[in-house]
C-alpha positions as CSV (number, residue, x, y, z in Angstrom):
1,X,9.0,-15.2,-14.9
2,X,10.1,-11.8,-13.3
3,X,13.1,-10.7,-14.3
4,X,14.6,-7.8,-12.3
5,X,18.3,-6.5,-13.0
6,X,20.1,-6.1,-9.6
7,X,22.3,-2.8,-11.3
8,X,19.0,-1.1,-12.8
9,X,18.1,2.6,-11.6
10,X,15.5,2.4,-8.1
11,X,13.7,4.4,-6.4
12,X,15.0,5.6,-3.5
13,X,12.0,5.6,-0.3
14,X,12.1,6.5,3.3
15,X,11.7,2.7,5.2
16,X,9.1,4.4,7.9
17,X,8.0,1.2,9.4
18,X,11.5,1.5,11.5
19,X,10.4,5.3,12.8
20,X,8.7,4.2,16.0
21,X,6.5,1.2,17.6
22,X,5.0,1.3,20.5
23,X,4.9,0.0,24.6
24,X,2.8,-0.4,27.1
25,X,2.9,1.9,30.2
26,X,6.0,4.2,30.9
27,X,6.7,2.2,34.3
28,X,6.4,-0.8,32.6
29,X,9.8,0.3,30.8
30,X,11.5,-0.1,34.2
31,X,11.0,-3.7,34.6
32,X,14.0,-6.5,33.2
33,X,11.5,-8.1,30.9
34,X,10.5,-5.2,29.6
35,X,14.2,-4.1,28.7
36,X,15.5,-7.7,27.7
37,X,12.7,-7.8,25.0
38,X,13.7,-4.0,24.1
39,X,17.2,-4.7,23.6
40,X,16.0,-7.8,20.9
41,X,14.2,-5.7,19.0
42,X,16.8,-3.0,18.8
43,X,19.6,-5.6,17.9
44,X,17.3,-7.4,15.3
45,X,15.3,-4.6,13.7
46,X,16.2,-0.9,15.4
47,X,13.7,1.4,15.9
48,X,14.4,4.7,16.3
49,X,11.5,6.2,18.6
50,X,9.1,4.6,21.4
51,X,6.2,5.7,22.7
52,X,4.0,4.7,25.7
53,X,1.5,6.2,27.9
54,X,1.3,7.1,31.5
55,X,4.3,9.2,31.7
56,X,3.1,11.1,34.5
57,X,1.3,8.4,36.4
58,X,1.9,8.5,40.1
59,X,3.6,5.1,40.1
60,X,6.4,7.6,38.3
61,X,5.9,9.8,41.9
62,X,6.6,13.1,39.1
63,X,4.2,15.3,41.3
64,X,3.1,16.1,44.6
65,X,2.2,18.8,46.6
66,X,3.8,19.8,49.8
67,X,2.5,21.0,53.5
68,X,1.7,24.3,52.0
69,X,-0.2,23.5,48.8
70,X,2.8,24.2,45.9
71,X,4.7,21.7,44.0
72,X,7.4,19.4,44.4
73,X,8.6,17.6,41.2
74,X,10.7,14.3,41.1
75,X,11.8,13.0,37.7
76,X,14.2,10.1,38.8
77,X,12.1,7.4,37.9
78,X,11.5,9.2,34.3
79,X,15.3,9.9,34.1
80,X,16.0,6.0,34.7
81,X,13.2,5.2,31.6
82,X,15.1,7.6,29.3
83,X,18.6,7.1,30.2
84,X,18.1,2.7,29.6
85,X,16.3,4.0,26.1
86,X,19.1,5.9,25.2
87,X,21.1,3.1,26.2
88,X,19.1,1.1,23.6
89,X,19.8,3.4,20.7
90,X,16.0,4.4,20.8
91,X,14.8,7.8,21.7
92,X,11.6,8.6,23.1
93,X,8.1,9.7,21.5
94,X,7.2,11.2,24.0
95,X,3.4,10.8,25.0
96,X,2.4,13.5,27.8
97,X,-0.4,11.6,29.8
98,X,-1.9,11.2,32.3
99,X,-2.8,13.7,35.2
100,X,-1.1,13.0,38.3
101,X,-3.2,12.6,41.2
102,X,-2.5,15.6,43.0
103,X,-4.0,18.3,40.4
104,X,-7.3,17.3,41.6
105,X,-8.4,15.6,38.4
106,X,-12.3,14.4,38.5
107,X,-12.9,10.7,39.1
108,X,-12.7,8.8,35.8
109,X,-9.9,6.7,35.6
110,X,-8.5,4.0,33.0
111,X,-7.4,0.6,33.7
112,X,-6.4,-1.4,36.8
113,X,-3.3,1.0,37.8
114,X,-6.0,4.4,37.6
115,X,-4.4,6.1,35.1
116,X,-6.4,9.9,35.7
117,X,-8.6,11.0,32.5
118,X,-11.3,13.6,33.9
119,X,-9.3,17.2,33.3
120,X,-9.3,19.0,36.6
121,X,-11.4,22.4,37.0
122,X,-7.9,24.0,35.7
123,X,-4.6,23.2,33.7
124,X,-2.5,25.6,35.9
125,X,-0.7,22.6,37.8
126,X,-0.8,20.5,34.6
127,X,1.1,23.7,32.8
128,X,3.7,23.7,35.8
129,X,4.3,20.4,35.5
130,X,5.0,20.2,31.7
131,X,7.2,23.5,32.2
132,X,8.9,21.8,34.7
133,X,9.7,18.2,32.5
134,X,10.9,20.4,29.6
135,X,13.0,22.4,31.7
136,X,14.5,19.5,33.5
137,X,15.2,17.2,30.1
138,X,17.0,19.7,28.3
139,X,18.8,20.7,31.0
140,X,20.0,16.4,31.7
141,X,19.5,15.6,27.6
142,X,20.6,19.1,26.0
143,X,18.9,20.5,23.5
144,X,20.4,19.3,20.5
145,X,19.1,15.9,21.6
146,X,15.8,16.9,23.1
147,X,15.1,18.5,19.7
148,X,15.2,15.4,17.8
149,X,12.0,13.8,20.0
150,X,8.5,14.7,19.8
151,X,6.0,15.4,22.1
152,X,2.4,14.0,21.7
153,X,-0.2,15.8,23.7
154,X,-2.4,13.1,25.5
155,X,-3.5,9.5,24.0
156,X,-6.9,8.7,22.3
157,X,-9.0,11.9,23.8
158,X,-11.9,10.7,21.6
159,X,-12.3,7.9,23.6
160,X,-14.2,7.7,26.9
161,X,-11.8,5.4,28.1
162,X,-8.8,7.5,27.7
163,X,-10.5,10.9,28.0
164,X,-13.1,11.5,30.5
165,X,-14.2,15.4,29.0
166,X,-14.9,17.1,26.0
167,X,-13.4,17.5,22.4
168,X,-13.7,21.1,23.6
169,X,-11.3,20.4,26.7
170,X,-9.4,18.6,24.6
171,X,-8.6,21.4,22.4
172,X,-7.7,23.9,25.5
173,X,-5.3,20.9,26.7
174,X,-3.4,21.2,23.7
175,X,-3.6,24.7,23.4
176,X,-2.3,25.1,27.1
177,X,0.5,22.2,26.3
178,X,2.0,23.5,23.4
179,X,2.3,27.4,24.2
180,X,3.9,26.3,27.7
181,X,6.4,24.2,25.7
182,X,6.9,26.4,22.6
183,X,7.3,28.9,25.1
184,X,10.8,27.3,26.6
185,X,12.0,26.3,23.4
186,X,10.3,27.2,20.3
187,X,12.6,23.8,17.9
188,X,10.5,21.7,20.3
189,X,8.1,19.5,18.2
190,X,4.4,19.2,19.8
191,X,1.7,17.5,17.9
192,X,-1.9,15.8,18.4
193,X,-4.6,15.0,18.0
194,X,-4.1,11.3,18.9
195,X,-7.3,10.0,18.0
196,X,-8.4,6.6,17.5
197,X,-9.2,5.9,14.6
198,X,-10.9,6.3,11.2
199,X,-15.1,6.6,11.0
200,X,-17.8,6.4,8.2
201,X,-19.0,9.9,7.4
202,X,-22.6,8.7,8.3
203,X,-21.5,8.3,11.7
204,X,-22.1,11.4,14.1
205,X,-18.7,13.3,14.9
206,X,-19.0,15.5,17.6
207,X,-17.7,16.4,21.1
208,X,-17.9,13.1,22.2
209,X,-18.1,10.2,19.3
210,X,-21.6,8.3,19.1
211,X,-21.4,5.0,17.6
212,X,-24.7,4.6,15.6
213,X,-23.7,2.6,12.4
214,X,-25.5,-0.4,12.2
215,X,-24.0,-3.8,13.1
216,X,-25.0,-5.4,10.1
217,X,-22.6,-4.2,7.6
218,X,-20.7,-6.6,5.6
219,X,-17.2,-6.2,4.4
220,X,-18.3,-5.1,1.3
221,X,-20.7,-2.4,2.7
222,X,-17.9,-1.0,4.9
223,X,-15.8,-1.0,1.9
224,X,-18.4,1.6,-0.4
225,X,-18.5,3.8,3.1
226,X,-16.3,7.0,3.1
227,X,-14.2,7.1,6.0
228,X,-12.5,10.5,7.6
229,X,-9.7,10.7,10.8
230,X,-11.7,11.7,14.0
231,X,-11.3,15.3,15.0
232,X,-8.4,15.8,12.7
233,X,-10.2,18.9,10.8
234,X,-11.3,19.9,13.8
235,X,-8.3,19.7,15.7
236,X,-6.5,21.9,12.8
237,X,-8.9,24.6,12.4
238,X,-8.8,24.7,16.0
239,X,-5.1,25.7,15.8
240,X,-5.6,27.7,13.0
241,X,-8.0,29.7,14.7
242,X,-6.0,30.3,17.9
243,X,-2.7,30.4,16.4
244,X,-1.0,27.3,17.6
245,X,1.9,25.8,16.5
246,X,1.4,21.7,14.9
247,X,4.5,20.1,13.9
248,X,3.3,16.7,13.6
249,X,-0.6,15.6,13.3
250,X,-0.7,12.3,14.9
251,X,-3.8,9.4,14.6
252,X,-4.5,5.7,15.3
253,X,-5.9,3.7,11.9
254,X,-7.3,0.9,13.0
255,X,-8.1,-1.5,10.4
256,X,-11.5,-1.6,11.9
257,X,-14.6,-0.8,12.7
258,X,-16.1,-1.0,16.2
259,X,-19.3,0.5,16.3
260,X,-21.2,-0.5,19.9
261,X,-25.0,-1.2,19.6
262,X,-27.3,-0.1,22.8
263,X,-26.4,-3.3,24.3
264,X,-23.1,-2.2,24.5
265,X,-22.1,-5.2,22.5
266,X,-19.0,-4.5,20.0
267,X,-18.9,-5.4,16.1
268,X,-15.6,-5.6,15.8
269,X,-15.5,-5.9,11.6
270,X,-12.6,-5.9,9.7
271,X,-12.3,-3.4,6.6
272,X,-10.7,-3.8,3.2
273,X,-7.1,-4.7,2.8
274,X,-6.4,-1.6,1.7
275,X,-8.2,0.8,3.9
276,X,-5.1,2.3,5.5
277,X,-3.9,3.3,2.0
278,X,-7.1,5.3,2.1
279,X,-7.0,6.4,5.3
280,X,-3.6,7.9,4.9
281,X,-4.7,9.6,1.3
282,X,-7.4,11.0,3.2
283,X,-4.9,12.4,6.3
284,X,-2.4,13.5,3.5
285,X,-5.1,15.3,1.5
286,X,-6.6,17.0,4.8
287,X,-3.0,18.1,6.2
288,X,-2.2,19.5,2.7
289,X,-5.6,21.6,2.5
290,X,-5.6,23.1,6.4
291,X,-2.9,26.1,7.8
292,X,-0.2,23.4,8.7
293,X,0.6,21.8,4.8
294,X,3.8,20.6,6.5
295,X,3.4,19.1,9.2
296,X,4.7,15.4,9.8
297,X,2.4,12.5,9.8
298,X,2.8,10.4,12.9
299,X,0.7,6.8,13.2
300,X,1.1,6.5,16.8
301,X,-0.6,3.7,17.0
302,X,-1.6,0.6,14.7
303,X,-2.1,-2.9,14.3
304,X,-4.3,-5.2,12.6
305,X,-7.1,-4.5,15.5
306,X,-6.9,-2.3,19.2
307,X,-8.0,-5.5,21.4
308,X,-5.2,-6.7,23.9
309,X,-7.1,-10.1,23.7
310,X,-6.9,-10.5,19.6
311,X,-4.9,-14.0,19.2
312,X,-4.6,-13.1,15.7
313,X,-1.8,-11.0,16.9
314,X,0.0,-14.5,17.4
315,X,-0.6,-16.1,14.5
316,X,1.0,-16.0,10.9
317,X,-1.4,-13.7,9.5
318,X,0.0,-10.7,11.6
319,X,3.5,-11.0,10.0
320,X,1.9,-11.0,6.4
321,X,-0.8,-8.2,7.5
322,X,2.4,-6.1,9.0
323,X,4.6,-6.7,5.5
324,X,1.7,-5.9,3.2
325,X,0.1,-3.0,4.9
326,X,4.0,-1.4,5.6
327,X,4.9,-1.3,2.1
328,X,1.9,-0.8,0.1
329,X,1.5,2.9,2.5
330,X,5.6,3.4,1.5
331,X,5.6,7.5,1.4
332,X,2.2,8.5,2.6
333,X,3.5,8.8,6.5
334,X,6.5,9.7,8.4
335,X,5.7,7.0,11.2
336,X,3.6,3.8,11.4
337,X,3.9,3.0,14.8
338,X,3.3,-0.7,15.8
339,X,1.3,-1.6,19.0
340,X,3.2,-2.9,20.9
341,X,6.9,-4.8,20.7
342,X,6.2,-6.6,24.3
343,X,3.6,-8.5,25.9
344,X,4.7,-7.2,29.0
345,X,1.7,-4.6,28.7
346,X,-1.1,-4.3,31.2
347,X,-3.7,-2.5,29.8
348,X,-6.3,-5.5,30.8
349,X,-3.8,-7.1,33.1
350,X,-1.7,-9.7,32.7
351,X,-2.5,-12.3,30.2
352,X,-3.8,-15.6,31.4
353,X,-2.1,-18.1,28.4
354,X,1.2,-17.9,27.3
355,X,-0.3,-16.8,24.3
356,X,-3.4,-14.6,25.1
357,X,-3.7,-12.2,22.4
358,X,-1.2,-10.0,23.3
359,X,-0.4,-7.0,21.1
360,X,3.6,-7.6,21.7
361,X,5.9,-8.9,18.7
362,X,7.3,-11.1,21.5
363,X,5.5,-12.6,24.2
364,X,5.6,-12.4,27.9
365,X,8.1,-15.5,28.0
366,X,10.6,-14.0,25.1
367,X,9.0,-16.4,22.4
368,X,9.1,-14.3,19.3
369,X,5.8,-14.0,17.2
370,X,5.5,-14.0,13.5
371,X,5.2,-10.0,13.7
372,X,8.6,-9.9,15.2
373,X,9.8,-11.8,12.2
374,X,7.8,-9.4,9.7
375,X,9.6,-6.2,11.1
376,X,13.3,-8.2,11.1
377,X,12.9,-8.8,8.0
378,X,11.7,-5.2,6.6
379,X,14.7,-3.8,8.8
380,X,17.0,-5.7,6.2
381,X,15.5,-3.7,3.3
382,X,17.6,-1.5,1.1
383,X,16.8,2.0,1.0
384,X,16.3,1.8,-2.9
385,X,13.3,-0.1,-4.6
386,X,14.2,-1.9,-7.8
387,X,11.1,-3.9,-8.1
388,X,7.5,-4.5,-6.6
389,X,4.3,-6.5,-7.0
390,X,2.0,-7.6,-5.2
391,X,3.7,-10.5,-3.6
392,X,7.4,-9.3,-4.3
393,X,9.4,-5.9,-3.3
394,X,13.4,-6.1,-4.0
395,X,15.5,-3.3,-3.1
396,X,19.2,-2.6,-2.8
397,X,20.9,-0.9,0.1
398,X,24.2,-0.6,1.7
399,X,24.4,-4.5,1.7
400,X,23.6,-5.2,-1.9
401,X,20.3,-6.5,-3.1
402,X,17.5,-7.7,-0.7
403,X,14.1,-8.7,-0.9
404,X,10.6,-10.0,1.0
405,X,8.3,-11.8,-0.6
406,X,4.9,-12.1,0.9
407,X,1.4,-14.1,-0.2
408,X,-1.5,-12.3,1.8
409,X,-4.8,-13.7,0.1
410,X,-7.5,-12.4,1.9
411,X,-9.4,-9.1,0.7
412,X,-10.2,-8.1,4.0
413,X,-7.8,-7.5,7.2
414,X,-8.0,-10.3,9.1
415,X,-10.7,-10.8,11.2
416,X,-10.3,-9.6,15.1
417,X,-10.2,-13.4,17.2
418,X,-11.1,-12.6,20.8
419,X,-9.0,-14.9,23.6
420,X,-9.6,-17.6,23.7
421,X,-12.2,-18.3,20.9
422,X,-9.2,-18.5,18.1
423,X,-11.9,-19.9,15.5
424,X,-11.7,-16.9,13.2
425,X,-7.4,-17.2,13.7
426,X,-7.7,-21.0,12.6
427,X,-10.1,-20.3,9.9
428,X,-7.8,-17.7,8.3
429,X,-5.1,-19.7,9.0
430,X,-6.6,-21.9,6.2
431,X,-7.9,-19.7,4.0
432,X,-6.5,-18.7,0.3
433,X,-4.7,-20.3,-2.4
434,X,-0.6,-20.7,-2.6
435,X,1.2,-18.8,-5.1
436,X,4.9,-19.3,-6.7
437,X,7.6,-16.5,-7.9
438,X,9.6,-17.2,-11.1
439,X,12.2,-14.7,-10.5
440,X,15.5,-14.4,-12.2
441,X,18.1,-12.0,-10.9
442,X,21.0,-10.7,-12.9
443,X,23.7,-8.3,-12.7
444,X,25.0,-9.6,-9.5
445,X,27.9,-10.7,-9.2
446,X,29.8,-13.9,-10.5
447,X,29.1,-17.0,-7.7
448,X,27.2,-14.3,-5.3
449,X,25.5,-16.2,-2.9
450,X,21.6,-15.5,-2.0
451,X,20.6,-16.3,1.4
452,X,16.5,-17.4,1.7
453,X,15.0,-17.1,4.9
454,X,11.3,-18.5,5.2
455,X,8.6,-17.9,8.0
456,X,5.9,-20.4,7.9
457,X,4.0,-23.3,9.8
458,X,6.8,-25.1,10.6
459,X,9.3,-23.0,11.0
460,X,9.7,-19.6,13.3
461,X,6.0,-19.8,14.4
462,X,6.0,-19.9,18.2
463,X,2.6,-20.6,19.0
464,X,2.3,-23.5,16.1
465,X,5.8,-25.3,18.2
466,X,3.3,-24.8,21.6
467,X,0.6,-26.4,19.9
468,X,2.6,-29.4,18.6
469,X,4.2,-29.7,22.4
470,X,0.5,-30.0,24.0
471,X,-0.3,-26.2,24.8
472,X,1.2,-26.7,28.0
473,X,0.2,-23.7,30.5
474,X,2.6,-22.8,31.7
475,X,5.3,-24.3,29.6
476,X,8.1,-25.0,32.5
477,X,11.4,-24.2,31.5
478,X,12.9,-26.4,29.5
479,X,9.5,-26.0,27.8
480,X,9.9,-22.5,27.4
481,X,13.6,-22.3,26.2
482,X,12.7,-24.7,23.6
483,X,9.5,-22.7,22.4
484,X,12.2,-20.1,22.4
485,X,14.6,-21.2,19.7
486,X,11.4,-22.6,17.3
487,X,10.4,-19.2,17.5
488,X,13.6,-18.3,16.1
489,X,14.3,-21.3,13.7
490,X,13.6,-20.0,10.5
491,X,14.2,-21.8,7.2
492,X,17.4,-20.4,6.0
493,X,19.4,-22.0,2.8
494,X,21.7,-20.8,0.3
495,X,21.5,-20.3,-3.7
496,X,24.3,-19.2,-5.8
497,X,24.6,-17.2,-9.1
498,X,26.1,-18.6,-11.8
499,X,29.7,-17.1,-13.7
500,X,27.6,-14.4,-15.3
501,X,26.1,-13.2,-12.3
502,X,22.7,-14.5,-13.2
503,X,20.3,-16.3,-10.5
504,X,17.2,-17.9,-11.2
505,X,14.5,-18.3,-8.0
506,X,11.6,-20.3,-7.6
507,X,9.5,-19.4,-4.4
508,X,6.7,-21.2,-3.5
509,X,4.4,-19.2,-0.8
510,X,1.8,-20.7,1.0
511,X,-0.7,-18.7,2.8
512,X,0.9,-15.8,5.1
513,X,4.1,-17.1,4.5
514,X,7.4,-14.9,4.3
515,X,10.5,-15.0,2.4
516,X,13.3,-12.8,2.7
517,X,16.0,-13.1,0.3
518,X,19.5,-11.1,0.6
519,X,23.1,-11.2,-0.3
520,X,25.2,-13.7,1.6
């Protein structure tokens, strides 16, 4: 039995999964769905940044040039995006992507709305723009506000999908984009690299990333590899060399690995269950050993694979994978930034099944997933940690004593399930053997009543309520509102302490299930 004092000293932690999480594209922010899923998340769990790309997309109309050739600049759209997140208690991280049509960029583009990637032959008009965004926010926002957001130069440049030129070009982006804005206001905070995500060594690393590991590695094999952050040494001897400010280095870690074979065919393996914990002791150690020991650690990006069409990301296993990863990293990042909070995200276009994969803690519909779940009940956290495990973490905060318990049983992050093959979701779904918590609670108070909120099969799992109702596609509407409040119909009772403020608990966890347990 654990037995865990409620008035004993803690240790007090910074609750970074909270910091930031992630959306779609900027104009997607616009849209009602969009902002009715935002304004759940902020009531339920309250994130304090967003980020999302395609700022300067033309369906933003930032840019254009008029009859004789200079610039005309319109930030109304972008003013109505920042003005609702405002409204929403949430500030934006501000991602600076991608280049609007009319600097002449070259002809790679990414998704179905053409976001621009090639650089242009110069980053004069990309300068004038950025001086004029900075110039026109803290002129509407005011600098005591604008200096509390950050500013991420580009998205994923490592990428061919996202960056169309060289590491090289890359680098003179940044350099351009952070001497323009330093240059207006030096409290500004700029930051990059943005890359996705974490490598073997034995893979080559150079100005453009060639996947040549072999696609027979096993878990275990991927497990004895040593990983490093793409371009993040790089990147900081870069500034180093060239004097440039880095207030935050920013990266994607992936729990992955997704090495593409000459057929163009994707491995898509999952790594050890605690490979972000070595990913971010490898960032920490590399930030503490270049020119910028400081500077904040930013995971603008993560989830428990990068594919839109992983319905994983609707299963139980995300809100287990979420809890565990979040607090076994607790102090080894300023920001873990979940992608995304909605399914209204069109990277690949819109999904075809109510439940396609999606990245989103809620779906396109408003059914909640078990991610959503995961984050609500971390936002209920203390600020103090009193006890942990590996299945238990108590803490007390403003509102007294409150835990999560959590039984992930797999040694490996769970495996990527493509849409609509959800084989390797179902299988995990299965796998792993239940656990129980003995835990006794003292030094509460006399009669204080516990509240125990469980996520499981039966209860707060959207997609498990569709699949008892038929899978119907669409659900109609009475369909959906139903799906709706199953999503939200946890299993909530009540325990009491006794006269001496003593409490005794006994939890029983299946697979991926949740528990949060709190003061009444």
């Amino acid at each position: 039995m654990i037995r865990i004092d409620c008035k004993q000293p803690g240790e007090k932690f910074v609750p970074y999964w909270r910091t930031c999480v992630g959306a779609g594209r900027a104009n997607e922010g616009l849209r009602a769905v969009f902002q009715r899923h935002l304004a759940l998340v902020q009531e339920n769990i309250g994130f304090r940044y967003v980020r999302m790309h395609a700022l300067f997309h033309d369906d933003m109309f930032v840019m254009r040039k008029d009859e004789q050739g200079g610039y005309i600049f319109n930030f109304q759209y972008i003013d109505d995006l920042f003005d609702m997140l405002l409204e929403h208690h949430i500030r934006p991280f501000v991602e600076l992507s991608f280049f609007p049509d009319c600097l002449n960029p070259g002809e790679g583009t990414l998704c179905w709305w053409k976001g621009h990637v090639t650089p242009p032959e110069s980053f004069n008009g990309w300068c004038a723009l950025i001086d004029a965004f900075i110039r026109h926010i803290l002129s509407r926002y005011g600098a005591e506000e604008v200096h509390t957001w950050y500013f991420e130069v580009w998205n994923e440049p490592n990428l061919y999908g996202f960056w169309d030129g060289t590491r090289s070009q890359y680098f003179d982006l940044y350099k351009q984009t952070v001497r323009t804005i330093k240059a207006i206001d030096p409290a500004l905070r700029v930051g990059g690299p943005a890359t996705s995500n974490f490598v073997p060594d034995e893979r080559f690393d150079g100005e453009k990333e060639v996947e040549s590991l072999s696609l027979t590695h096993q878990v275990e094999d991927l497990d004895s590899l040593s990983w490093h952050g793409v371009w993040i040494n790089e990147f900081l001897a870069y500034c180093a060399e060239n004097a440039l400010p880095v207030d935050f280095v920013s990266t994607h870690p992936y729990p992955t690995d997704f090495a593409v074979n000459d057929e163009g065919i994707v491995a898509g393996r999952s790594r050890g269950i605690d490979s972000l914990h070595k990913d971010l002791l490898w960032l920490r150690d590399a930030i503490r050993a270049s020119a910028y020991p400081n500077a904040e650690i930013h995971l603008t990006e993560w989830s428990s694979s990068p594919s839109a069409r992983d319905c994983t990301h609707d299963y139980l296993q995300q809100a287990a994978f979420i809890v565990k990863s979040n607090l076994d990293c607790i102090g080894l990042a300023d920001s873990l930034s979940y992608w995304v909070f909605t399914d209204c995200f069109e990277e690949t276009g819109a999904g075809d099944s109510v439940f396609h994969g999606g990245f989103g803690l809620i779906n396109y519909q408003g059914i909640v997933k078990p991610g959503y779940h995961a984050y609500r009940m971390l936002a209920m956290l203390g600020d103090e940690c009193i006890y942990q495990d590996k299945h238990t973490f108590i803490t007390r905060g403003d509102t007294g004593i409150c835990g999560i318990l959590y039984n992930y049983p797999l040694r490996e992050t769970i495996a990527m399930s493509r849409y609509p093959d959800r084989s390797y979701a179902e299988r995990d779904l299965n796998a792993g053997e239940a656990v129980t918590q003995e835990i006794c609670l003292t030094g509460l108070a006399p009669y204080q009543r516990i509240t125990l909120e469980q996520l499981d099969r039966e209860h707060g799992w959207g997609f498990g309520a569709w699949q008892q109702m038929g899978m119907p596609e669409p659900p109609d509407r009475e369909q959906t509102q139903a799906l709706i409040r199953a999503a939200h119909n946890t299993l909530i009772c009540e325990e009491a302490a006794d006269e001496n403020g003593c409490l005794t608990l006994r939890i029983a966890l299946d697979p991926w299930n949740l528990v949060s347990i709190r003061e009444s």
